[in-house]
C-alpha positions in Angstrom: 0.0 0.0 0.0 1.4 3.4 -1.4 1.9 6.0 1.7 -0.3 8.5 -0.2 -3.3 5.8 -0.1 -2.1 5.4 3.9 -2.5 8.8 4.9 -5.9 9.2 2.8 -7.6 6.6 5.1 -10.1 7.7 7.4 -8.4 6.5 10.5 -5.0 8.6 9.7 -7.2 11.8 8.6 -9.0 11.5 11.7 -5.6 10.9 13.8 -4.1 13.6 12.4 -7.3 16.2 13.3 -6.1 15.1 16.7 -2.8 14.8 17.1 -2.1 18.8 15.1 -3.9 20.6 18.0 -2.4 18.9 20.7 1.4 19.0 19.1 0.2 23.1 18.9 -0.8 23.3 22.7 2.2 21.2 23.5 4.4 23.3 21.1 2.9 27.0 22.8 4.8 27.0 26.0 8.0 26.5 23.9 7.4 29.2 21.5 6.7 31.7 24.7 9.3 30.7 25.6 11.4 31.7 22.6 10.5 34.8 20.9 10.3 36.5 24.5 14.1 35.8 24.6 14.5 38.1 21.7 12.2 41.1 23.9 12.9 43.6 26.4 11.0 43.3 29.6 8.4 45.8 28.5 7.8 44.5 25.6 7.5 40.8 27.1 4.6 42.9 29.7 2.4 44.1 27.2 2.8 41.5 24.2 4.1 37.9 25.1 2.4 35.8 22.8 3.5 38.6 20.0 6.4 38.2 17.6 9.5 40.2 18.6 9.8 44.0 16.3 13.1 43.6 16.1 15.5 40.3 16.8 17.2 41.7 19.6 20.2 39.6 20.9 21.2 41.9 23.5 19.8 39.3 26.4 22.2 36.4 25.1 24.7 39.1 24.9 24.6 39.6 28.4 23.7 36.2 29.7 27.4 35.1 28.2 28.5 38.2 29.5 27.8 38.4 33.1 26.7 34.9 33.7 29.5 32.0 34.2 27.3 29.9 31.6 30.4 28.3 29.7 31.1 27.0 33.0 27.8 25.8 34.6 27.7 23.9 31.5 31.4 22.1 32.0 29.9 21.2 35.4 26.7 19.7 34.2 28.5 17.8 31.6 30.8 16.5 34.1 28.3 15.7 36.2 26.0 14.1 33.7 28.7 12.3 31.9 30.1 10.4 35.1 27.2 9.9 36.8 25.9 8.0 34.0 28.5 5.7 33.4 27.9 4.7 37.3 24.6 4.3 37.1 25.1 2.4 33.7 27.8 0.2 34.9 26.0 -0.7 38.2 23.0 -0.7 36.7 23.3 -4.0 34.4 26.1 -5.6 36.8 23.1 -5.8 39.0 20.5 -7.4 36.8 23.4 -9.4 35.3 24.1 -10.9 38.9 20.3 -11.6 39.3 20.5 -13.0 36.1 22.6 -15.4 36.9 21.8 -16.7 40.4 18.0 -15.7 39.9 18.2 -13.5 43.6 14.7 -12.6 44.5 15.8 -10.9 47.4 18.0 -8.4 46.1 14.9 -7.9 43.8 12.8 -7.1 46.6 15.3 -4.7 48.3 16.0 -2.6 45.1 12.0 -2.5 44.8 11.5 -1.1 48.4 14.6 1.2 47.6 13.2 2.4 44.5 9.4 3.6 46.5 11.4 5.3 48.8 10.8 9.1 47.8 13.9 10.8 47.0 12.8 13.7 49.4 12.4 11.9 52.9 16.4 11.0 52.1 17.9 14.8 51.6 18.7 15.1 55.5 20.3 12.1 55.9 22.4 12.2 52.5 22.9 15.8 53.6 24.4 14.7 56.5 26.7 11.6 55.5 28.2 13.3 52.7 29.2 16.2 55.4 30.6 13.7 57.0 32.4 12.3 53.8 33.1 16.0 53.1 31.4 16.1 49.8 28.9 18.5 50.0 29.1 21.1 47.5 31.1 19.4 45.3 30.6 18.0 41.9 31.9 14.1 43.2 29.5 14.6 46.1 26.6 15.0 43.6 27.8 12.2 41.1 27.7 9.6 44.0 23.9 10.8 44.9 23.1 10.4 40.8 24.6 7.0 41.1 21.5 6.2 43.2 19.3 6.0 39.9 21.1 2.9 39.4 18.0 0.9 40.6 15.9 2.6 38.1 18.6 1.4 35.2 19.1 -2.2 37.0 14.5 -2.5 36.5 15.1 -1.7 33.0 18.1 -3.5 32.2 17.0 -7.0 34.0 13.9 -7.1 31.5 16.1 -7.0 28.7 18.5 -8.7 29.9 15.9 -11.8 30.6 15.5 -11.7 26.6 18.9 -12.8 26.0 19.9 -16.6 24.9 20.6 -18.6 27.8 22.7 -21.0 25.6 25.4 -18.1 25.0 26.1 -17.5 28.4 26.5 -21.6 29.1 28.6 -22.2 26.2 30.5 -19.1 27.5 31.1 -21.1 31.2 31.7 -24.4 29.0 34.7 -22.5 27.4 36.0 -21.7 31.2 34.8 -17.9 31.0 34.2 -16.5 34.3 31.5 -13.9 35.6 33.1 -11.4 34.6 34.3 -12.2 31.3 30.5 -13.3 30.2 29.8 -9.9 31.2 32.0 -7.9 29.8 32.5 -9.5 26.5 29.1 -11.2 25.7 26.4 -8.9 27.9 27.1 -5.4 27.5 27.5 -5.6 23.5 24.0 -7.4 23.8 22.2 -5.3 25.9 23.7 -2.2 24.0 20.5 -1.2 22.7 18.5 -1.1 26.1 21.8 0.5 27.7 21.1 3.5 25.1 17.6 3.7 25.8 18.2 4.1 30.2 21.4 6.0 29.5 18.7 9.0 27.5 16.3 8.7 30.1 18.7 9.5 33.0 20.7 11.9 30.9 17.3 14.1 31.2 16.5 13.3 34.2 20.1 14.5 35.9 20.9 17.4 32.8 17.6 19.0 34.2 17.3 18.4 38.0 16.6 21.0 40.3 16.2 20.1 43.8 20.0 17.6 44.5 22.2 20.7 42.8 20.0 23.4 45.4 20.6 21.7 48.3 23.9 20.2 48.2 25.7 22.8 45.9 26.5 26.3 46.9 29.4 27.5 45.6 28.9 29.6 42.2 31.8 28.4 40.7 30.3 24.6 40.8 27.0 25.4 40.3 25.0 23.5 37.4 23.0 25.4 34.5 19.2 24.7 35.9 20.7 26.7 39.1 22.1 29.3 37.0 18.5 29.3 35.5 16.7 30.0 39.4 19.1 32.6 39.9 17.7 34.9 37.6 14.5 34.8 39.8 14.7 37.7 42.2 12.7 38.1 45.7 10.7 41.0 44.1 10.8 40.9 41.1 12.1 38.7 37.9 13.8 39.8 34.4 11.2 37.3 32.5 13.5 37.8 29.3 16.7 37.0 31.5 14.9 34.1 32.7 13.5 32.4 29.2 17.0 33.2 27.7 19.0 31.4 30.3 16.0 28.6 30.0 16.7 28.4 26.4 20.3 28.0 26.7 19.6 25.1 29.1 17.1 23.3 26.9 19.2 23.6 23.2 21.8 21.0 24.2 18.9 18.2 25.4 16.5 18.8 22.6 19.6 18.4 20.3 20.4 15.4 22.1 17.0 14.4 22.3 16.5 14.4 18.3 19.5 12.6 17.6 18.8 9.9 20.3 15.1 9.5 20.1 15.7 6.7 17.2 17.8 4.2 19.8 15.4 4.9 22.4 13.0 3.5 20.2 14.7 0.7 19.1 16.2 -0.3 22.7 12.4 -0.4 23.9 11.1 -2.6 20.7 14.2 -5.0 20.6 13.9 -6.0 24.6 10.1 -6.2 24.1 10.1 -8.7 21.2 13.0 -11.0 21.5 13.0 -14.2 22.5 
């Protein structure tokens, strides 16, 4: 079937009456956001759903200017960068342990650890890694990312279930040990699925708000979504400071969102038909 007989059908007409509203409401608050980065605060007042007169540039100019952005964003790519390679690696050496000795209890455990909400642990985090002395550092914040390895391991173990249990045995046949099964035969199978997590959690740290806040105060170590909430003053806010530095926080995950959305895709399809 041609693709101009496919979207003549009733049910992709009708489909697509549905789905160009919404992507419009979805796509307003990004378009506020935008052309009021290219306004003065008056004009953002009286017009903020209007196109900009002119395309002003002078708030970028002066968010590069007086804002330590270049270096916000080393930190969050830093912090990003390592924290997801721990929470990858401990992630599938989990489910590839339960994997192989079929652990239920280490199931349950990562289960109860996983309901626990992040925000009844701040004080005590807060006060081990004083103790450690690692607050307000960027290592202090990596090892509290790490803790989204139990969201990777849930993930991971699914897949990981999929693979041929005959690879592994020939593997232990051959005289390979744990480690060497895992190393050489999982991870280049589980790549897809390792892909898929490792975008999730890439968003998840790139954007959070509330670890950075209260366990980072130092400027010169603080992240880009903190750069962000300082542009919101006590009395009153510079709305166009505050969408610009937004922006500039957004660009590098929507570009990193476009490229990757293809392998999340294919990670999610690939664990959930094989085998």
């Amino acid at each position: 079937m041609s693709a101009a007989r496919i979207l003549t059908r009733p049910g992709a007409i009708a489909t697509s009456l549905i789905m160009i509203p919404l992507a419009a409401v979805v796509g307003l608050p990004f378009y506020y956001v935008v052309v009021n980065t290219f306004k003065t605060q008056a004009e953002t007042t009286m017009a903020p759903l209007a196109l900009p007169t002119t395309l002003n540039l002078d708030n970028y100019l002066t968010v590069f200017s007086e804002i330590p952005v270049v270096q916000s964003f080393l930190n969050t790519v830093y912090v990003t960068a390592a924290a997801i390679l721990l929470m990858l690696l401990i992630g599938s050496m989990a489910a590839f342990s339960v994997i192989l000795r079929a652990s239920r209890l280490v199931t349950v455990l990562l289960v109860i650890a996983f309901l626990v909400p992040g925000q009844v642990t701040l004080i005590p985090l807060y006060r081990m890694l004083s103790q450690a002395q690692l607050v307000d550092t960027l290592e202090g914040l990596i090892i509290l990312y790490s803790g989204g390895s139990v969201f990777c391991y849930f993930l991971i173990v699914g897949y990981m279930r999929t693979l041929p249990g005959e690879v592994i045995e020939a593997a232990r046949i051959d005289g390979a040990g744990p480690w060497q099964i895992y190393w050489r035969i999982a991870l280049p199978l589980i790549r897809p699925i390792l892909i898929t997590v490792g975008v999730f959690q890439t968003m998840w740290v790139w954007n959070d708000f509330l670890t950075p806040v209260v366990f980072i105060s130092s400027t010169e170590k603080q992240t880009l979504v903190l750069q962000t909430y300082k542009a919101v003053g006590e009395f009153t806010t510079d709305w166009p400071m505050f969408l610009t530095l937004s922006v500039v926080v957004l660009i590098p995950m929507v570009v990193f969102f476009i490229f990757m959305q293809r392998y999340i895709v294919r990670g999610l399809v690939a664990g959930s038909v094989k085998g």
